[in-house]
Each structure stands twice: as structure tokens, then as C-alpha cells.
N, C-alpha and C positions, 0 to 999 in steps of 0.2 A: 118440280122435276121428279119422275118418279120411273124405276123399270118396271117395267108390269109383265105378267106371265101372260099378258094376251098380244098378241099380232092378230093385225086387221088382215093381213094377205097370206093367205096360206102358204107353206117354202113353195119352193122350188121342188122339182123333184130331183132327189141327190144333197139339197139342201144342211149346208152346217149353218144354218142360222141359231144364234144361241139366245136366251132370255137371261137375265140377271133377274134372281128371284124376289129383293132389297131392293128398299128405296136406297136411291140414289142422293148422297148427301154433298155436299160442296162446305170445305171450311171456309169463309172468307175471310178470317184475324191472319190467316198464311199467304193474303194478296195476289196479285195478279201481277201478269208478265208479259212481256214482247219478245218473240225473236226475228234475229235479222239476218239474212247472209251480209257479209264482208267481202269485197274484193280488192284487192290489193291495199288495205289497209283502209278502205272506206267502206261505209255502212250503206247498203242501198234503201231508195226508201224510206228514210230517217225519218225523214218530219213527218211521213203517212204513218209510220209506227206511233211516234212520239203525241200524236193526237190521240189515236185509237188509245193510247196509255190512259191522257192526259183523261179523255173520255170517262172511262171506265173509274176510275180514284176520285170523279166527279161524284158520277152517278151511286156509288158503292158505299165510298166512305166522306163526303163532302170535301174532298181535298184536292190543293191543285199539288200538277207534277212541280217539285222541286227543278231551282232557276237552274243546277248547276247537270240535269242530264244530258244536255248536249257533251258535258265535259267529262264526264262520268264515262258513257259511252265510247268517246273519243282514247282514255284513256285504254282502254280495257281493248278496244280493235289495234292499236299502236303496231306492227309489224304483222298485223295477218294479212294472210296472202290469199287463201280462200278458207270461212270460218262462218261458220254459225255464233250469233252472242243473243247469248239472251240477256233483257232487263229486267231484274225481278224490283216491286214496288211494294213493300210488305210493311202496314199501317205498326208503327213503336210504340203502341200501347199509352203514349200519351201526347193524342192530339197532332202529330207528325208520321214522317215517312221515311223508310231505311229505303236506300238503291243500292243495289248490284249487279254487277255485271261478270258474266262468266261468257266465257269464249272455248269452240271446239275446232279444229280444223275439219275440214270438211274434204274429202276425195274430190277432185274436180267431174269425175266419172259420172259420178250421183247426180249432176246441176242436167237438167233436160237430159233426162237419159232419154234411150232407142226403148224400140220393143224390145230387145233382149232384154231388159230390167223392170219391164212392166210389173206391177202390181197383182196380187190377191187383193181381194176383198170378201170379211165374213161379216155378215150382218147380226147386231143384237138389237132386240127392239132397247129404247130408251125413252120412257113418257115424258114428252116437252121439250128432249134435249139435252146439253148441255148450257145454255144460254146463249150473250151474244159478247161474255166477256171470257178472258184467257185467263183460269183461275191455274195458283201454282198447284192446288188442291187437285191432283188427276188419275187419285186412287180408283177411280174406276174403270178410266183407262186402262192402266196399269195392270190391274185383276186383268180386265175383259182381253187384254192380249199377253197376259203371261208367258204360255206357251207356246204364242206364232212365233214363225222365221220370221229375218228381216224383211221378208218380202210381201209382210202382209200387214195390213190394216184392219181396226175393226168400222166396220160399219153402220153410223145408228141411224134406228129406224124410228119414227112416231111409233103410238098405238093404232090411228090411223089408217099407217102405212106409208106415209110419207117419207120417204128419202131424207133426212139430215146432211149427214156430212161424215167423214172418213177421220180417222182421232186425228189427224192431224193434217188435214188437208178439207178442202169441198172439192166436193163432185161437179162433175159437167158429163152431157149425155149430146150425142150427134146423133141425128137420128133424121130422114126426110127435111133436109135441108137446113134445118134449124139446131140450134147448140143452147141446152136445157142446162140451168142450176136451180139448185130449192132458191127463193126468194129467201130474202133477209128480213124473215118476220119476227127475233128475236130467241128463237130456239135455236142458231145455230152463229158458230161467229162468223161474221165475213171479213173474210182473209183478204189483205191488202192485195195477194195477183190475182184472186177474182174479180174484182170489181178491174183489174186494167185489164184481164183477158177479153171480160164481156165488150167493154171499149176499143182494144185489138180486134176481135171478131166482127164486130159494126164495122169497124173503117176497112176490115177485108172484103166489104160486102157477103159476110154470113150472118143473117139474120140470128138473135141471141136476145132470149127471154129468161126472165125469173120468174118461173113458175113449179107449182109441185110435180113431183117424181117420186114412181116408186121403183121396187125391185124388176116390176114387170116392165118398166119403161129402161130402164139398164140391161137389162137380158136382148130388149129388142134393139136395142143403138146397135148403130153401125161401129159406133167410138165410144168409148169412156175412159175419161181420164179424171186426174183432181190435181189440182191445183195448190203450192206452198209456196211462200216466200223463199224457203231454203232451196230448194230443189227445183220450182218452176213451175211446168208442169210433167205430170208422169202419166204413161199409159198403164190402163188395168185392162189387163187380159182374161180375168177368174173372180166370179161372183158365188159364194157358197158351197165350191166346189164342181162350177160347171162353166166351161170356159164360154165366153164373150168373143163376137166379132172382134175383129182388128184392121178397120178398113184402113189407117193411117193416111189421110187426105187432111185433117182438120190439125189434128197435135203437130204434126211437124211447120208447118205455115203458122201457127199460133206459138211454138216454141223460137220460130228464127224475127218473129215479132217483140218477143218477149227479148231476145238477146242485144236486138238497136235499141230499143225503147226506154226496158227496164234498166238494163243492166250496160249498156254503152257498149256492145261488145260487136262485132262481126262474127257472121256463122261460117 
């Protein structure tokens, strides 16, 4: 993984795409993590998490998840009502694995918001990615949005030019009928409500591919939005500083999808 001072796609005109001038390092001895929303004292999603965990601590450090995180988890959601928890899995230096779980309450406001709460988006190129695993290590995050409001994310880009994914969220693009995310080709994670939005979109009869995108393919949607486990999905209104269509036809019918399905809830 590396940022590199080149972009394949020239900005935008108006454009605050920024470059990170350093390679991009990831510690992996500081482990990797899940987060989950909570609702009324349950975790949605669980066992989609608890894989993607178990995945990753395979593949990273040769270790399975510890028997006791269901209970771990269990303990740590005990009276939340709406809450973000995250699981952190951080390898003990000898041959095992420390869990933790931290819990935030969450504004119900935030879950499927409107367009009134849509999204910025600032693009910084990032070579290869961040990978396809959830490292606690997000110091470059961190830099890369220092100074945004909360209403903004940072955006990475291949060298390419390719579209990645938003720090904490993937992208999805509507555009001439069909509904675009980057493919899951290991540059980017796939987040447990993309892969059920793309399966929501199918069974709405909207055709829904993974394939590449770029900045140019976002400017032209009719929609763009991204998708979290915590929040759902969100609409994004502003790409680099130059506002985006907002046809609202796709997010709202994928957000009252996502409320029976995911989440047990009526809209």
C-alpha cells in the first residue's frame, strides 16, 4: 500500500482532492476490529461480523477467534438502546489474543438519515488501498481527516484512479439504471451492508454490479451514497467541493429495505 503524489484522473475543476505525500504504513501487533450497531440491547449482524473477525486473525496472525466472543460482546451491549461497539482482537505477544469491547450510544437521528444530513466527500489518492481487513492502526485516516466537520469523509482513490471506498463507509453510484460499487478485489473492505444492499437492490429489481468507478463516474450519478453497518446507508451530496445530483429514487427504497431486513424495524 503506498500514497503516491500521482492521480491518474486529473480533479475536478474546484477540486480539493488532496495527496498524502508518505507511504502509508499499517501496524498489525495493534490488531484488528469490528464494529456493530446495537439495538435495543442486541447486536445486529453478529455472526456476519464475528466471521469477517474470525477471517481476518486467520489470515494475519494464524489465530482463531477466541470461544468466548459471543459472550464478550453480549456482555459489553447489556442495556444499550442504540449504540455503536466495537470488537478490538489485538494478538498478546504470546501466541494468543486479548478482546475488547467498547460501546458508544449512538443519536437515533444519524441511523438512515434524509438528505438534510447527506455527506461531503474529499478525495486523496491512496496506492492499493487500505486492504480488505479492519486494522485498529487508522493513523492515516485520522491525519487525512483531521480538520473535516463531521459531515465529511475522506475519499480514496487508487493511483489508477479507481474509486476505493470512503474511511468508513463504501461507495455505491446510481447512474442509467444500474447501482455501481468498486468490486471486492482486496484493496478495499467490504462492509457487511454492502454486500446485503447489493442483494436488497437485486430483489428490488435494480440491476447492481461490482465494478470500477471513478471520481468521473460519481460527478455523473444521478445518486451517490455509502453504505455502514452503524448508520446504513447515507446520502452524499458534495464531491471535492462541487455539489452532486440528488435524485433520491434509489436510497430511500434501499434505506426502508435495509429497516425490515437488516434491522427488524418498520419505516
Amino acid at each position: 500500500m503506498l500514497i503516491s503524489e500521482r492521480t491518474a484522473e486529473p480533479p475536478h475543476a474546484g477540486s480539493q482532492t488532496s495527496v498524502h505525500p508518505s507511504p502509508l504504513t499499517v501496524d498489525p501487533a495493534l490488531g484488528v476490529f469490528e464494529t456493530f450497531l446495537v439495538l435495543d440491547g442486541a447486536p445486529v449482524e453478529l455472526d456476519t461480523h464475528l466471521r469477517r473477525l474470525r477471517a481476518s486473525l486467520s489470515e494475519l496472525y494464524g489465530l482463531d477467534l477466541p470461544g468466548n466472543a459471543t459472550e464478550v460482546v453480549g456482555a459489553g451491549t447489556a442495556g444499550m438502546t442504540v449504540a455503536r461497539m466495537r470488537l478490538q482482537a489485538t494478538p498478546d505477544g504470546s501466541g494468543g489474543l486479548e478482546l475488547s469491547v467498547t460501546g458508544t450510544e449512538v443519536d437515533p437521528e444519524l441511523l438512515l438519515p434524509g438528505h438534510e444530513r447527506a455527506l461531503r466527500l474529499r478525495s486523496v489518492v491512496a496506492g492499493g488501498g487500505l486492504g480488505a481487513h479492519k486494522w485498529v492502526d487508522r493513523g492515516f485516516l485520522a491525519e487525512s481527516e483531521a480538520e473535516y466537520p463531521p459531515d465529511t469523509l475522506s475519499l480514496l482513490v487508487d493511483e489508477d484512479g479507481s474509486v476505493l471506498e470512503a474511511s468508513r463507509a463504501n461507495v455505491f453510484a446510481f447512474g442509467d439504471g444500474v447501482l455501481r460499487t468498486p468490486p471486492a478485489d482486496g484493496r478495499i473492505l467490504p462492509g457487511t451492508v454492502r454486500g446485503e444492499v447489493i442483494e436488497l437492490a437485486r430483489d428490488a429489481g435494480i440491476e447492481a454490479r461490482e465494478e470500477r468507478l471513478t471520481l468521473a463516474d460519481l460527478r455523473a450519478a444521478s445518486e451517490v451514497m455509502v453504505t455502514s453497518s452503524i448508520r446504513g446507508i447515507e446520502p452524499v451530496n458534495e464531491l471535492d467541493g462541487a455539489a452532486l445530483a440528488a435524485a433520491e429514487r434509489v436510497r430511500p427504497l434501499l434505506s426502508e429495505a435495509v429497516l425490515g431486513r437488516l434491522w427488524g424495524a418498520e419505516g
